[in-house]
C-alpha positions as CSV (number, residue, x, y, z in Angstrom):
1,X,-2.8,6.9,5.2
2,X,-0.4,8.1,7.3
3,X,-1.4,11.2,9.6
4,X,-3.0,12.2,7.1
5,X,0.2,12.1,4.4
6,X,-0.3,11.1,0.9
7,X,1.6,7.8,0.8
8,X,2.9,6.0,-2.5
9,X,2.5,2.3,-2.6
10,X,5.8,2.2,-5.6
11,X,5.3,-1.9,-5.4
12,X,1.7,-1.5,-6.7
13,X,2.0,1.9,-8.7
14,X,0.1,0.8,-11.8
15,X,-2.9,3.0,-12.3
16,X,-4.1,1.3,-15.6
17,X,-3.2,-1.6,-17.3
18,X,-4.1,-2.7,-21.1
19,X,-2.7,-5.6,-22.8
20,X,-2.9,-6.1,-26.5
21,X,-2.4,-9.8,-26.4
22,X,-4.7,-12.2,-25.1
23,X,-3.7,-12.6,-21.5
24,X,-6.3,-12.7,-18.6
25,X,-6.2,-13.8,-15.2
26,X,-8.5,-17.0,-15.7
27,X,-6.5,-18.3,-18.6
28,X,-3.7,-17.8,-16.5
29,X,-5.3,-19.5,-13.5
30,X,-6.4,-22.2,-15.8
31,X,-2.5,-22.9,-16.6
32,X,-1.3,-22.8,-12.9
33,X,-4.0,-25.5,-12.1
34,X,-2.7,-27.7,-14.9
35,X,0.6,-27.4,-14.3
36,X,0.4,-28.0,-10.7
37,X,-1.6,-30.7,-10.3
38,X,2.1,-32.9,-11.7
39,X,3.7,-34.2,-8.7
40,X,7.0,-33.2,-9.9
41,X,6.1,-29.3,-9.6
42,X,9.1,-29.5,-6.7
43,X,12.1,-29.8,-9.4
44,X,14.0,-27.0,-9.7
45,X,13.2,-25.4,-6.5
46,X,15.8,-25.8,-3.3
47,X,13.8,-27.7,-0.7
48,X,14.2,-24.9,2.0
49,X,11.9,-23.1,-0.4
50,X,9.1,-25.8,-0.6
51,X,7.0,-23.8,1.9
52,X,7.2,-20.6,-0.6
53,X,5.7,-22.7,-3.3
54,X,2.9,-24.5,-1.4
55,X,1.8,-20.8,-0.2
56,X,1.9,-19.2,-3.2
57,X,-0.6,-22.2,-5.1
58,X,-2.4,-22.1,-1.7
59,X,-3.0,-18.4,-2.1
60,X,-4.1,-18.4,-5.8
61,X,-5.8,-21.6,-6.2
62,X,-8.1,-21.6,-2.9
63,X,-9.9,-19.4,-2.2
64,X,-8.2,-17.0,0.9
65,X,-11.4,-16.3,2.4
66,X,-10.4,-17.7,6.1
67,X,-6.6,-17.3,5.5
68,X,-4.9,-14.7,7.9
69,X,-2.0,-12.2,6.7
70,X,-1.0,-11.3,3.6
71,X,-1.5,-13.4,0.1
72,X,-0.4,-14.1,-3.3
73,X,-2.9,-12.3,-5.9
74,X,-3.1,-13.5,-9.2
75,X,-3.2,-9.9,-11.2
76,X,-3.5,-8.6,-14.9
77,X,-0.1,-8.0,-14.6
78,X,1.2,-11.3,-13.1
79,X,-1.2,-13.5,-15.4
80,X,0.3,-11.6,-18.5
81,X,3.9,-13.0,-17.0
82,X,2.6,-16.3,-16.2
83,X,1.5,-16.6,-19.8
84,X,4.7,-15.6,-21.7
85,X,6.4,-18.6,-21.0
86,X,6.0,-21.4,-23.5
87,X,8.3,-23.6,-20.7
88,X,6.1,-24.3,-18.3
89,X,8.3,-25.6,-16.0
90,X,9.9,-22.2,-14.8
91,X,6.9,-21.8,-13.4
92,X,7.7,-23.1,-10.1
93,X,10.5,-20.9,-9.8
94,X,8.6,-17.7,-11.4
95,X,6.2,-18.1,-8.3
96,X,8.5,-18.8,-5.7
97,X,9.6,-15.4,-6.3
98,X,6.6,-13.7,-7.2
99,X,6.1,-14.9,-3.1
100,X,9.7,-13.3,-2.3
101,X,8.7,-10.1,-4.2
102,X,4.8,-9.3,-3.1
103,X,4.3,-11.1,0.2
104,X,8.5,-10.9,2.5
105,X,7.8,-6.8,2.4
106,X,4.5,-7.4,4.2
107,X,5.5,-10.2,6.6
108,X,9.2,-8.4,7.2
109,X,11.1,-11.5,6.2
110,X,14.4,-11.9,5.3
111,X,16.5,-14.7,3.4
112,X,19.9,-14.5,2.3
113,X,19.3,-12.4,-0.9
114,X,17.2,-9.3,-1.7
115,X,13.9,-10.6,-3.8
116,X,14.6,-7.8,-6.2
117,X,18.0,-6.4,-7.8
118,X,18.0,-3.2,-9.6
119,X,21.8,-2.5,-11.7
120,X,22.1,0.8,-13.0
121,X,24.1,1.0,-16.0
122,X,24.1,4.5,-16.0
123,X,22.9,7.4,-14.1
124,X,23.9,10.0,-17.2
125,X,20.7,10.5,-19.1
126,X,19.9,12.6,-22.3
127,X,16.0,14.0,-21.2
128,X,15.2,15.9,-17.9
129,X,11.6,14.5,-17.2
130,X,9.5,17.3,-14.9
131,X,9.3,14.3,-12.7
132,X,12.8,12.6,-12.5
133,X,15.8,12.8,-10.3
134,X,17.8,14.7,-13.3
135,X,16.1,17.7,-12.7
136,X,18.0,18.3,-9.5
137,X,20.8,19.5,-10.5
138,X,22.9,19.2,-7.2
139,X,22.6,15.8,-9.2
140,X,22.6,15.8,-13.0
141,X,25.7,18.1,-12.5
142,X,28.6,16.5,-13.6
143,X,31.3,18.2,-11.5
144,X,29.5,16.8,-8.3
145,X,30.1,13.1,-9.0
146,X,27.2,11.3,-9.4
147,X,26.8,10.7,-13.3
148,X,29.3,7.8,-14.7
149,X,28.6,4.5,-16.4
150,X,28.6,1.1,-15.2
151,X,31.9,-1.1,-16.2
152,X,31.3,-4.3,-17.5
153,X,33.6,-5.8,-15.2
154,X,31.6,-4.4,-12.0
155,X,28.4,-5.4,-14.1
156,X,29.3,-9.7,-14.8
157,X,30.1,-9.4,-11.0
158,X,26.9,-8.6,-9.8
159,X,24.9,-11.1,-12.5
160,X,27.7,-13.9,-11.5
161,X,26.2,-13.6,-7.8
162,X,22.6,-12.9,-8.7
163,X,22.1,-15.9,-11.0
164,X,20.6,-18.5,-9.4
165,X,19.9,-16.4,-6.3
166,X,17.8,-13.8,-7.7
167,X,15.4,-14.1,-11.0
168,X,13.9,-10.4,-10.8
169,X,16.0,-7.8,-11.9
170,X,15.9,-4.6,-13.2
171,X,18.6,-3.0,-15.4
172,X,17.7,1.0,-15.0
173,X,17.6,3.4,-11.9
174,X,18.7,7.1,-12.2
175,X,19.9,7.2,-16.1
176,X,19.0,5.9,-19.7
177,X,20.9,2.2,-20.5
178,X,21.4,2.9,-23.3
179,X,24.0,5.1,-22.8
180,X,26.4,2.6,-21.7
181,X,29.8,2.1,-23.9
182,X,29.3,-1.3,-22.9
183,X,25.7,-1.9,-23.6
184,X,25.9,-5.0,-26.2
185,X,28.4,-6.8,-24.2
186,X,26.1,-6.0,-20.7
187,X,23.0,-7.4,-22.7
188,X,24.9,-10.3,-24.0
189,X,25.7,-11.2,-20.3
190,X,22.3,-11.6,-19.2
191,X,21.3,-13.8,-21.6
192,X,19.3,-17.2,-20.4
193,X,20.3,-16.3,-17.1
194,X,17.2,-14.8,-15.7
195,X,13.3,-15.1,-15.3
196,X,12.3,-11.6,-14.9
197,X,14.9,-9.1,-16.1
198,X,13.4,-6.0,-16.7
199,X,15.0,-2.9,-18.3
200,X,14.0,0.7,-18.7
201,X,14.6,2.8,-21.3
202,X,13.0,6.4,-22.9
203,X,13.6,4.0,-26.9
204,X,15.3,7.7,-28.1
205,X,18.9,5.6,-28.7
206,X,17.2,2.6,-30.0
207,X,19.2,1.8,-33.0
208,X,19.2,-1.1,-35.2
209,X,22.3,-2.7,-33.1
210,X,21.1,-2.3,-29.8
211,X,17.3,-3.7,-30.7
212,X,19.5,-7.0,-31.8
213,X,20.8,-6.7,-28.5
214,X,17.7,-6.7,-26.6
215,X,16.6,-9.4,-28.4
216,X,19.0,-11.5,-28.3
217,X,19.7,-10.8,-24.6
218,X,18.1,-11.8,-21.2
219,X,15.3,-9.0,-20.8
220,X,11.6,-10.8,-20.2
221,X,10.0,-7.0,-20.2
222,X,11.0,-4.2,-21.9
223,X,9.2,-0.8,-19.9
224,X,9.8,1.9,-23.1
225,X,8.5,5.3,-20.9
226,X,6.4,7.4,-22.8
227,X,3.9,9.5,-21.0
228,X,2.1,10.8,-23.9
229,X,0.4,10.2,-27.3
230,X,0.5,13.6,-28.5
231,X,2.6,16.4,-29.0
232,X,3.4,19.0,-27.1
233,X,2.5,17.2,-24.2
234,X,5.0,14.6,-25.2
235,X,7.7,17.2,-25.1
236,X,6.5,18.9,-21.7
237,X,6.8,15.9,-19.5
238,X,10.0,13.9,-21.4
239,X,11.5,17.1,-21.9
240,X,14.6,16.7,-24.4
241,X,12.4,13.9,-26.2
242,X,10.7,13.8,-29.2
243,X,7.5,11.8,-30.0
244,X,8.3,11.2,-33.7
245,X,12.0,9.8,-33.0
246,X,10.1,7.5,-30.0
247,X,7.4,6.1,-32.5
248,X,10.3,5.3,-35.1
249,X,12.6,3.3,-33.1
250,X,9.6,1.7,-31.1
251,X,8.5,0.7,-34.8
252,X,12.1,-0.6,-35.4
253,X,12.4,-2.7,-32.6
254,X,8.7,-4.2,-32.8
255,X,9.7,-4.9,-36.7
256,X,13.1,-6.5,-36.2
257,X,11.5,-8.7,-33.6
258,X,8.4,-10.2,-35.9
259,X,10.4,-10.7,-38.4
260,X,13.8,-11.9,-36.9
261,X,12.8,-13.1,-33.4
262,X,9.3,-14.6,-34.0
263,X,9.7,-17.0,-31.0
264,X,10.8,-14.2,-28.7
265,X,8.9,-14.2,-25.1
266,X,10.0,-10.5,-24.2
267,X,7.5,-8.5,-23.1
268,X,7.1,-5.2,-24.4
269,X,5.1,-2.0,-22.3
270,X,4.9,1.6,-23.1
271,X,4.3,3.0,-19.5
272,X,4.4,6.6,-18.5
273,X,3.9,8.4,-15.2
274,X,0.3,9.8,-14.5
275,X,1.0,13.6,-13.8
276,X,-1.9,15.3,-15.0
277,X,-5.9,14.3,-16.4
278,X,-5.1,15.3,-19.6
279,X,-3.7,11.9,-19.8
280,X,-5.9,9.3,-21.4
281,X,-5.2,5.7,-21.3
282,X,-7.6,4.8,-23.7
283,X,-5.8,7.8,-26.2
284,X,-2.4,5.8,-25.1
285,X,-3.5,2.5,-26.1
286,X,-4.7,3.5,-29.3
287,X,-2.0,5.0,-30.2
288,X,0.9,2.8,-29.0
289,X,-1.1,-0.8,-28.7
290,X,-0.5,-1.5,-31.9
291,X,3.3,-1.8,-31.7
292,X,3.7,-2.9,-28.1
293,X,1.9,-5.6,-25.7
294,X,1.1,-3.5,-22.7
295,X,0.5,-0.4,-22.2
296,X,0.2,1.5,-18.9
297,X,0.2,4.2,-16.6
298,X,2.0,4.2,-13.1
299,X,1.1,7.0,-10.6
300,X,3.7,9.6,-9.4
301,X,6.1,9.5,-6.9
302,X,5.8,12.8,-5.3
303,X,9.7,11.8,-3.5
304,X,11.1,12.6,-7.2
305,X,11.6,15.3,-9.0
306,X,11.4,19.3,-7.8
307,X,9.7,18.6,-5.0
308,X,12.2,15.3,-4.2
309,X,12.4,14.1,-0.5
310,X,15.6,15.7,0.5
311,X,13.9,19.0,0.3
312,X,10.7,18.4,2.1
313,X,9.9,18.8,5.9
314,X,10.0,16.4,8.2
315,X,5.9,14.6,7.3
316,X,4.2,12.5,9.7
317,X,4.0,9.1,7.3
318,X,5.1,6.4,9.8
319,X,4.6,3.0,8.2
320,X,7.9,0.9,7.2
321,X,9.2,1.5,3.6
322,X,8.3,-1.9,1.9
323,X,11.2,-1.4,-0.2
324,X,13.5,-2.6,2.8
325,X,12.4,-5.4,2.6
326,X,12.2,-5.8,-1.1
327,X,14.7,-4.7,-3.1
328,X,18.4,-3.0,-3.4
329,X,20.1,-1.2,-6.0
330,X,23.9,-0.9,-7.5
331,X,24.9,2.2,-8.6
332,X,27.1,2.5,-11.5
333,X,30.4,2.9,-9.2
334,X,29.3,0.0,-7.0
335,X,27.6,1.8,-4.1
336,X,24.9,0.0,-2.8
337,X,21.6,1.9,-1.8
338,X,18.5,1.0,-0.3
339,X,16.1,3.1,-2.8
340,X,16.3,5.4,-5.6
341,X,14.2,8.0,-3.6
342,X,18.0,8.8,-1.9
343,X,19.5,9.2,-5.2
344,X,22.3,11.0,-3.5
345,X,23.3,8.0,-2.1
346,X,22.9,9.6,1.8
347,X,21.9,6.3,3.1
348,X,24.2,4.0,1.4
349,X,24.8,0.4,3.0
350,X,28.5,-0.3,1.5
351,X,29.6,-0.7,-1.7
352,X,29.9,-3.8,-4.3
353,X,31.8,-6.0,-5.0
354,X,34.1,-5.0,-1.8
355,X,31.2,-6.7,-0.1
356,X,29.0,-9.4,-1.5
357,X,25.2,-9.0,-2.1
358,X,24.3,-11.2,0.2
359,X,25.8,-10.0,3.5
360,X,25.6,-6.1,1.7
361,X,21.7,-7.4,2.6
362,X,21.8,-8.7,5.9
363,X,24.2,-6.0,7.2
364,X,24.0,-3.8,10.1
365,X,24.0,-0.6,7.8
366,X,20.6,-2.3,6.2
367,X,19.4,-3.8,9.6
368,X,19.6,-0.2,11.6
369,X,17.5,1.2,8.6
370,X,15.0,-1.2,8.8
371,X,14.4,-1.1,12.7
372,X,14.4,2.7,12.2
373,X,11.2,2.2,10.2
374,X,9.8,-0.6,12.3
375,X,10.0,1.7,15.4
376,X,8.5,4.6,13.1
377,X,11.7,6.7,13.4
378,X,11.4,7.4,9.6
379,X,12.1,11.4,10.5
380,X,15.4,10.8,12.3
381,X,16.2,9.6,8.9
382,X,17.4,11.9,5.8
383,X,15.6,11.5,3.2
384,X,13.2,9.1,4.6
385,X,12.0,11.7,6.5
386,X,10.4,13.9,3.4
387,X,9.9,10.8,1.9
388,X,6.3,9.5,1.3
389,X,7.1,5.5,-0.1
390,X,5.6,2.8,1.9
């Protein structure tokens, strides 16, 4: 740690892990070694990127014990991915950015596009979660400008310059999907056009419609956040949510997709934030592993909710945010943000798509941030400096 700070690793948050279906790392390992023993492993993946690939299998096949730096670790998690793919040949391509995602943060390299894209469709949202951004209200209130939706022009932008360029995205940041005017057409657009599209959503405007949507849309996992397996403790955290409405349209969605969409490879995870020890993971599997494939538990970002960054003193954590190097979000109006710990937007790089994701990543506004944090002037920095994410 930092001088003592707390720090929050967001990149490796998970605190528990179960998954329902059969899916461990040697299995996983076993298919990797299968796979890549072909010596056509190569197609698909743009020979500047050859390297990435020949890491990655060095890092997970042989043992690391005499490699230096930073290396590729086969997880729960990861092998769970690996195996939900009945093609085998987007393999290549899966680890090549697996590489991008884990390892460029630790090593501080750059390429032309971020390893990670996160779209917001839209930062309204119907619960105010004790640990969320929507608590603030210098936020969640309307009058000061921050809560709108996503158009579906703005959105088939952003996916027209991600696709090919980027294969992890997430679709979620400050508000519920869902709530979206445009949510089947934005779920239609993704479709086959992605490896790892992840979206986020609290399952309390599931309907019949927008389960068919999911479905028959882009999204590999499907993160429904549920911190609890009981009531009232439900109903303290996701406040504004109710348990029984969650558990009816998590049972609708996991019904319409055995019986309609058998050969479906999405990935579906109940995860909630770990708040407080009266959280069992053991209660939450056995209560929600039934109708989902993963369930899990991510620690808490102490940067969020009352106590958010922007409020805090000045702390003495001086490591480099990894998420610099990792990842970079679109707001529903197009401005473009380093991290969703600034949900106010005070460090914003430039907005899409008056500027193109790919020099939006390798501009000066990015670059100053991220030699701010490599010469550990996190605190000249607002809200880095409250800010506890490394």
């Amino acid at each position: 740690m930092d001088g003592g700070e707390r720090v929050y690793k967001k990149h490796n948050s998970f605190v528990g892990l179960h998954q329902t279906k059969a899916a461990t790392v040697d299995s996983a390992l076993n298919r990797l070694k299968s796979i890549f023993e072909k010596p056509d492993r190569y197609t698909g993946i743009d020979t500047s990127n050859h390297w990435i690939l020949d890491r990655a299998l060095s890092d997970i096949l042989d043992p690391p014990r005499k490699k230096t730096g930073p290396t590729l670790k086969l997880t729960p998690h990861v092998a769970g991915e690996i195996l939900s793919y009945s093609d085998e040949s987007v393999l290549p391509l899966y680890l090549v950015h697996r590489y991008r995602y884990e390892i460029f943060p630790q090593t501080k390299t750059l390429d032309d596009f971020p390893p990670y894209l996160q779209l917001e469709p839209s930062s309204v949202c119907n619960f105010r979660c004790v640990f969320c951004y929507q608590v603030d209200k210098s936020f969640s209130n309307k009058s000061n400008g921050h809560m709108g939706h996503m158009s579906i022009g703005l959105f088939r932008d952003a996916i027209d310059q991600a696709e090919g360029n980027i294969e992890f995205l997430s679709l979620a940041s400050r508000g519920e999907p869902t709530l979206n005017p445009d949510f089947d057409a934005i779920m239609a657009y993704t479709s086959g056009k992605f490896l790892n599209l992840k979206m986020n959503t609290n399952a309390s405007l599931l309907t019949e419609e927008r389960c068919h949507s999911i479905l028959q849309g882009g999204v590999k996992t499907l993160v429904i956040s549920a911190d609890a397996a009981k009531e009232p403790l439900y109903s303290k955290l996701r406040v504004n949510g109710s348990l029984d409405k969650t558990i009816r349209n998590v049972e609708r969605f996991q019904n319409i997709r055995e019986s309609q969409y058998p050969m479906s490879e999405i990935i579906t995870r109940v995860s909630g934030v770990k708040v407080s020890e009266s959280q069992n993971l053991d209660e939450m599997d056995s209560f929600w592993g039934g109708l989902v494939d993963q369930v899990a538990f991510v620690s808490y970002n102490p940067s969020f909710g009352e106590k958010s960054a922007y409020y805090q003193d000045v702390n003495e954590v001086t490591s480099p945010c990894s998420d610099l190097w990792r990842r970079m979000y679109i707001w529903h109006d197009g401005l473009v943000n380093p991290c969703d710990v600034d949900y106010k937007s005070y460090l914003t790089v430039g907005n899409f798509p008056a500027c193109d994701l790919s020099k939006l990543w390798k501009s000066k506004a990015y670059a100053y941030l991220r030699t701010s944090h490599e010469k550990h002037k996190r605190g000249d920095l607002t809200p880095c400096s409250g800010c506890v994410v490394v």
